[in-house]
C-alpha positions in Angstrom: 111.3 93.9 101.7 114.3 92.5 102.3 116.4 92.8 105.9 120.0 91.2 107.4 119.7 89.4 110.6 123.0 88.9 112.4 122.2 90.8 115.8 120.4 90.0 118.6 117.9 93.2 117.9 117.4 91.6 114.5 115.9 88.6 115.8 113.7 90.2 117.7 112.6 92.3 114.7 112.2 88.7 112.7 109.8 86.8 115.0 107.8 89.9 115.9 107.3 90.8 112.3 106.7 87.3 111.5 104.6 86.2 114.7 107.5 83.0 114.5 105.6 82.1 111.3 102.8 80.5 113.4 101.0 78.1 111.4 103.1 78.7 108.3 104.7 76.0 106.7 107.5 75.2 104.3 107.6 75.4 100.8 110.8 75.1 99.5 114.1 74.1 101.5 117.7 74.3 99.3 121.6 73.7 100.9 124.4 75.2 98.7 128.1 74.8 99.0 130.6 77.2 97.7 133.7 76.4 96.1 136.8 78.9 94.6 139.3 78.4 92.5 142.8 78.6 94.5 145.1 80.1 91.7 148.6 79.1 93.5 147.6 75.3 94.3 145.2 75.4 90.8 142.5 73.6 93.4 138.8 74.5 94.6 138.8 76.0 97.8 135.9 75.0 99.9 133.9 78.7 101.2 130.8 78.0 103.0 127.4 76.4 103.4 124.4 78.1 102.3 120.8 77.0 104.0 117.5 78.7 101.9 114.2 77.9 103.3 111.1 79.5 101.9 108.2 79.7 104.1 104.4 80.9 103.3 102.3 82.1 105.9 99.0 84.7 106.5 99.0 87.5 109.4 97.5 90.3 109.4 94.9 89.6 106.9 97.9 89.0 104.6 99.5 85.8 102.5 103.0 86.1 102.9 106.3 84.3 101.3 109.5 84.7 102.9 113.0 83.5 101.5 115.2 83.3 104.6 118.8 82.8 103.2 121.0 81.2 106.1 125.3 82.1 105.0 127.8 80.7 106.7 126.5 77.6 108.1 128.4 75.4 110.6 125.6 73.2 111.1 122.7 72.0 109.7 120.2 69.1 110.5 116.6 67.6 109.2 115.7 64.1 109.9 112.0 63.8 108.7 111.2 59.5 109.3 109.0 57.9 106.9 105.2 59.2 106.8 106.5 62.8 108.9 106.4 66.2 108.1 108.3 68.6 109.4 107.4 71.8 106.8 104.2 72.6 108.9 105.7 75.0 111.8 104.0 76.0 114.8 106.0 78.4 116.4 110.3 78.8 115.0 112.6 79.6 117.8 116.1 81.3 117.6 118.6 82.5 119.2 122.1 84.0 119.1 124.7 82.2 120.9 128.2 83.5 120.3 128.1 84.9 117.2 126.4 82.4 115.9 122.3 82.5 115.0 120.4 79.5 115.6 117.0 78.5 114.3 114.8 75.5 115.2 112.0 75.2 112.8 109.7 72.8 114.3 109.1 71.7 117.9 110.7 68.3 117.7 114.6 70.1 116.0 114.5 67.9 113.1 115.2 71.1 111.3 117.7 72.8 113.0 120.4 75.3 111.3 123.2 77.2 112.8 125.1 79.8 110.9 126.9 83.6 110.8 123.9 85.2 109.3 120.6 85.3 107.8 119.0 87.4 105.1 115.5 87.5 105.0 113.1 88.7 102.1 109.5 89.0 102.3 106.9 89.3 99.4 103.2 90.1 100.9 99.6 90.5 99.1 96.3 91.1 100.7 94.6 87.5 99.1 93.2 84.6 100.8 94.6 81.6 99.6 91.6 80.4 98.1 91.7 83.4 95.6 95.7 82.3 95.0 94.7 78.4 94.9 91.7 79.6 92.2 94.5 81.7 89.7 96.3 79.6 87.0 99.2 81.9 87.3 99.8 84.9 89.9 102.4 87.5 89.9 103.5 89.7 92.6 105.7 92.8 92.5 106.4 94.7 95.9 109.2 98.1 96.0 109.8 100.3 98.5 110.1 103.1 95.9 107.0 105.5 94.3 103.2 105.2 94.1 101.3 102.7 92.2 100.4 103.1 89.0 97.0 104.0 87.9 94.8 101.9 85.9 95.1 105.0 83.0 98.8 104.1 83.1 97.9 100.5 82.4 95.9 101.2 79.6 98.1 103.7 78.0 101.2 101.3 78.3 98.6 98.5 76.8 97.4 100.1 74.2 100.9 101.1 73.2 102.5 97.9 73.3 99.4 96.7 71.2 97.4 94.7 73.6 94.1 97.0 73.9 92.5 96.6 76.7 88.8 97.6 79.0 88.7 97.9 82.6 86.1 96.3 84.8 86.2 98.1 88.4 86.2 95.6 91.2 82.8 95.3 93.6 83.2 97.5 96.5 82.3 94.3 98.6 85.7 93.2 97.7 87.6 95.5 99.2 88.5 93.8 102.0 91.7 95.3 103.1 92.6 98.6 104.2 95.7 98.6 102.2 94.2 98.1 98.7 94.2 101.1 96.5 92.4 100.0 93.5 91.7 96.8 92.2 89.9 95.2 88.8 90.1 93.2 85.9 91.8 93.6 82.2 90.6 92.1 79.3 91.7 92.4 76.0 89.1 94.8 74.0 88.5 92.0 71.7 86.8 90.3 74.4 84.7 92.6 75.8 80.9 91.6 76.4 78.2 91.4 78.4 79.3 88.0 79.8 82.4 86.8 81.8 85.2 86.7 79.5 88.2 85.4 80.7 90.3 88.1 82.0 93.3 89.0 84.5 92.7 90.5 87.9 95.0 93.6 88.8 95.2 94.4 92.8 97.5 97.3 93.7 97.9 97.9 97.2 99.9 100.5 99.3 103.1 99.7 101.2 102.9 96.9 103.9 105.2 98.2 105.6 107.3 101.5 104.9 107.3 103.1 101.9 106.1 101.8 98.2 103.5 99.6 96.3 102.8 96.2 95.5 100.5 94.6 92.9 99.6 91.4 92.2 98.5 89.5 89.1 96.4 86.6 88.5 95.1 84.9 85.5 92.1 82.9 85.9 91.5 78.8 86.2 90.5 78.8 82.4 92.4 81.5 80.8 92.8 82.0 76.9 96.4 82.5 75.5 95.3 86.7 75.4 95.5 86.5 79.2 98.8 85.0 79.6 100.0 87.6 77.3 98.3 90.8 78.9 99.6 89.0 82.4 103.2 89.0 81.0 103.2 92.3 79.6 101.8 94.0 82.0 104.2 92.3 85.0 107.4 93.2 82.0 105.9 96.9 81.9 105.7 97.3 85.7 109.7 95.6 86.6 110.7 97.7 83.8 109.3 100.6 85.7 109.8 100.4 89.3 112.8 98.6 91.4 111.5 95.6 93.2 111.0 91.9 93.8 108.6 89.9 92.0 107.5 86.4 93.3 106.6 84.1 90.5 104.8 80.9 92.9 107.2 80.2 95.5 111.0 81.5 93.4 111.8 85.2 94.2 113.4 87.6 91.7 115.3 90.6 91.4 114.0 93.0 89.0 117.3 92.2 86.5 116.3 88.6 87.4 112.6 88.1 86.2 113.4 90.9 83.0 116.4 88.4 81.8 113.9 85.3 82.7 111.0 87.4 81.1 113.2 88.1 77.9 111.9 86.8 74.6 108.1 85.6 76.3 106.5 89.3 76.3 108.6 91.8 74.6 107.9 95.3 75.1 107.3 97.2 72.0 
């Protein structure tokens, strides 16, 4: 999801659909200047200040990750002294003061940013983060566009591209969230046994808000080069698909994004 804050409704909307990102904390934090080239004087033009700070949180029986993208900043502060830490938030406050948003990230301001407005984007699964600590890799595609696929739409595309691959249905004690519409694991049909070959677990869950799908990919702690490529393929398959934003880790991506990042690892054929 992705939504412009620059009003004083919008701020509202942000900390109640974020519960302030209580006991979230910080993952990534970025600062950006912008520079133009001036044809007439043949100089660069100083723009504006960019602030990016990209928080992970759980609400709702939900891990989230959101990129909040700050333009247009006119001031910007963090002071963390030796042996602090001022990613863990308890509670962010903001404000809009003359056309101007404010945000205070921890209690003591040692993060503090002031600017003309924010975008925020938001990638959600229904995981713990022991089951996201556990994967060796996890992908995560949410749009606000169509239905999920099914898993016969999986397979189809699979066996296609030249990746056959079984099924195996997920326990129904594992459906722990209302949300989820069908979840499982792929292996390649190479692999298929009676014991616990690696494979990649498939979670496709209904919109978390509006309209759309997400689904989220995870290959396991000791995966076999076959996962990696049915994990690829299947996240190239789905971007190819559907409009959206994947979230590789902690880095968001446009669907043109992760398909010109993707190029050349898990071609389609």
């Amino acid at each position: 999801m992705k939504q412009y804050i620059k009003h004083q409704e919008d701020l509202r909307w942000l900390i109640a659909h974020t519960d302030g990102f209580r006991g979230g904390y910080i993952t990534d934090l970025q600062m950006s200047k912008k520079r133009l080239l001036d044809e007439d004087s043949g100089n660069q033009v100083f723009v504006g200040t960019t602030v990016t700070v990209v928080i992970r949180y759980s609400t709702r029986d939900m891990v989230r990750v959101a990129k909040l993208t700050m333009n247009g900043v006119s001031d910007f502060s963090i002071l963390e002294q030796e042996g602090s830490d001022c990613s863990s938030l308890a509670v962010i406050h903001a404000e809009i003061t003359e056309d101007r948003l404010r945000f205070w990230f921890d209690p003591q301001g040692t993060l503090y940013v002031v600017c003309e407005e924010a975008v925020f984007e938001e990638v959600s699964t229904p995981c713990s983060e022991r089951e996201a600590a556990r994967a060796f890799a996890q992908w995560t595609f949410q749009t606000e566009e169509g239905r999920a696929p099914t898993v016969e739409w999986l397979l189809t595309r699979l066996d296609e591209a030249g990746v056959p691959c079984t099924w195996r249905g997920g326990r129904a004690r594992s459906r722990r969230s209302s949300v989820i519409r069908w979840e499982g694991e792929l292996l390649p049909s190479s692999e298929e046994s009676g014991g616990r070959a690696p494979s990649v677990q498939v979670v496709a869950y209904g919109p978390v808000h509006g309209t759309g799908f997400g689904m989220t990919l995870r290959a396991p702690e000791t995966p076999n080069r076959d996962c990696g490529r049915i994990l690829s393929l299947v996240a190239d398959l789905i971007a190819r698909t559907y409009p959206g934003t994947c979230l590789v880790g902690e880095s968001f991506f446009s669907r043109d994004e992760w398909l010109n990042w993707n190029l050349g690892r898990a071609p389609v054929r």
